[in-house]
Steps between C-alpha positions, in 0.01 A plus 500: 500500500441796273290571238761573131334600146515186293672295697279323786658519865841511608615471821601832663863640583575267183751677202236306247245766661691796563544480107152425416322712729727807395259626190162400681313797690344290751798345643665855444248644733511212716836517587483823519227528755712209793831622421669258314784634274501553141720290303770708395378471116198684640640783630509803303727799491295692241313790699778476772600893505771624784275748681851749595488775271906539510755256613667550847850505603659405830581785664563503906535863624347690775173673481239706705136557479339765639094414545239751567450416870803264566861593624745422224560097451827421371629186308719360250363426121477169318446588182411778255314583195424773269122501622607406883713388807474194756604582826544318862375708793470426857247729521161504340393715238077467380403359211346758194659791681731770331853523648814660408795327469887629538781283355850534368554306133858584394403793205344674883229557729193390457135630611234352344083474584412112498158299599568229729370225294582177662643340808591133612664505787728778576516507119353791362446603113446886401407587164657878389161704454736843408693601192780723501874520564504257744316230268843584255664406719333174558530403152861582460545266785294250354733518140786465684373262751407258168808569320699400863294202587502342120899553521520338810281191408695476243783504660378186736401292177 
């Protein structure tokens, strides 16, 4: 049983209370508090903000980074963005710690500063911490990376 505004009880896991108890802030909290799902009328999108500053495009090429006290790990990229790269390495890089990267994007070569922001796995995310010539380059391989990619999924529609 559960407690609704106005209503008296209704039996729990019930639609009747899913729809009562949506609009009451004790049954809010309690369901809240042991886990049980919000009916989907509940649920709000408002506030929801992507936290990626750019969007990111699949892009698998080869890449190297060179850490301070490390011999160079090499790997292939997943994706890429305007403000970084994800990368899979066999070997491991620290988290927080400045590294240079080398990679080849089709306008040419790329060497770039990055802070090793992430890992899961042999999954690791850098986030570019340098501006420059090689960060041009980055974002004319994004623009062309978003113009190729939205022509291909359209393509697949």
């Amino acid at each position: 049983m559960a407690h609704t505004r106005g209503v008296g009880r209704v039996e729990i896991g019930t639609r009747e209370w899913a729809k009562r108890s949506v609009n009451c802030p004790r049954c809010f909290a309690w369901r809240n508090a042991v886990g049980v799902p919000q009916p989907l009328e509940s649920r709000s999108l408002r506030g929801f903000v992507d936290a990626r500053r750019s969007p990111r495009f699949k892009l698998e090429i080869d890449i190297r980074v060179y850490a301070r006290n490390c011999a160079v790990a090499r790997g292939h990229t997943v994706d890429i963005s305007e403000s970084g790269i994800a990368a899979l390495l066999m070997d491991e890089v620290n988290l927080q710690e400045i590294v240079r990267l080398e990679f080849t994007v089709p306008a040419g070569d790329v060497e770039v500063l990055a802070l090793v922001r992430q890992r899961n796995a042999f999954r690791y995310g850098f986030e570019f911490i340098e501006d420059g010539p090689a960060r041009r380059l980055i974002d004319q391989t994004c623009r062309d990376l978003a113009i190729e990619q939205s022509v291909a999924g359209s393509r697949s529609k």
